[in-house]
C-alpha positions as a Python dict, from the first residue, in 0.01 Angstrom:
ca = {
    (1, 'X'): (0, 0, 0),
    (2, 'X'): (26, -395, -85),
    (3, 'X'): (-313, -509, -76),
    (4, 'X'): (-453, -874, -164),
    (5, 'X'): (-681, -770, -368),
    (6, 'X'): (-841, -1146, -347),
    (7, 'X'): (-871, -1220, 34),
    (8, 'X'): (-926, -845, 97),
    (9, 'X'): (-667, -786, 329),
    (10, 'X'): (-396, -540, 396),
    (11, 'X'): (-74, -456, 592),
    (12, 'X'): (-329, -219, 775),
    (13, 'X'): (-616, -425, 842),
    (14, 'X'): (-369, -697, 976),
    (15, 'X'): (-236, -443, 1207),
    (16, 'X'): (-579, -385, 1345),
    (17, 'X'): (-660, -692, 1351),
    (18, 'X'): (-348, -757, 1607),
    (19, 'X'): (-405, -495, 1814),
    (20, 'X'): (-764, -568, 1833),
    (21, 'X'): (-668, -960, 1947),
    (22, 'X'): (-419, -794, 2228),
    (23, 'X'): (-722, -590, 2364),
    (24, 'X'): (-939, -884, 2384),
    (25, 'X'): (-677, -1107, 2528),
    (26, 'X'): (-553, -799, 2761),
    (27, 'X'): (-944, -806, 2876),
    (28, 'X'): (-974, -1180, 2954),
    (29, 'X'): (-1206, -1232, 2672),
    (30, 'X'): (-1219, -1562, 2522),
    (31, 'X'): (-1072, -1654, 2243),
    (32, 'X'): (-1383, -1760, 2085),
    (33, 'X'): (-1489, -1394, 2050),
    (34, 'X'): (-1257, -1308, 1725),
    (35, 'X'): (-1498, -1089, 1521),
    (36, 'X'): (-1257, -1188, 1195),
    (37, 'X'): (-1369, -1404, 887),
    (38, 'X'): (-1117, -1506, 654),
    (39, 'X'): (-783, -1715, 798),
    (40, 'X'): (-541, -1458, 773),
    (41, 'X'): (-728, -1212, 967),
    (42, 'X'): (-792, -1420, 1242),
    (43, 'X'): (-428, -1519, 1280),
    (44, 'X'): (-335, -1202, 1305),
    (45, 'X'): (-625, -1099, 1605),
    (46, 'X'): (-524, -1460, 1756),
    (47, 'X'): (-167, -1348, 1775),
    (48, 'X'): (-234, -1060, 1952),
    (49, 'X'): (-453, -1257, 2192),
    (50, 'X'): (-187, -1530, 2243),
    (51, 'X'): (102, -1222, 2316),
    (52, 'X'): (-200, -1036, 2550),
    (53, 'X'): (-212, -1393, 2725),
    (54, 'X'): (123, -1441, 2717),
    (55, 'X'): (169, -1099, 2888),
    (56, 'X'): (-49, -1085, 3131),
    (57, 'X'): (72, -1437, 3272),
    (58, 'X'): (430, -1258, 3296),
    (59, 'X'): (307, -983, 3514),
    (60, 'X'): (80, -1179, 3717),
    (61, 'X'): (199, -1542, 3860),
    (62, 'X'): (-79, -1795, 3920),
    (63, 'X'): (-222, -1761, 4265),
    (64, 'X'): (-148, -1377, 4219),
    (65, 'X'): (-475, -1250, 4224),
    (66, 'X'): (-772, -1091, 4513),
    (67, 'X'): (-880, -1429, 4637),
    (68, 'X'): (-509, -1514, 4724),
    (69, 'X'): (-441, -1248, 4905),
    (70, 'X'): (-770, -1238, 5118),
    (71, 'X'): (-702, -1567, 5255),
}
């Protein structure tokens, strides 16, 4: 498995990392609340948040929610 032995990151952990962000971003958490250190972990779990986001926007138009529909 290719590992960076320096920044301590693999194919793996980036994979986690990704599916990790799309939970978080799939949960409305904030983007602020990446539990990553080192930059190439965090783009990975960002990435996943910004396709959760992106996602979840698709399936649910603005105005699409409870509060809409109540009134």
């Amino acid at each position: 498995m290719a590992t960076d032995i320096k920044l301590g990151w693999d194919v793996e952990a980036l994979n986690k990392a990704y599916r990790q962000g799309c939970m978080a971003g799939e949960m409305g958490l904030p983007k602020s609340r990446c539990p990553y250190r080192g930059d190439v972990v965090i783009a990975a779990w960002e990435a996943g948040w910004d396709d959760a986001g992106e996602a979840r926007a698709r399936r649910s138009p603005p105005g699409d929610d409870l509060f809409s529909h109540i009134a």
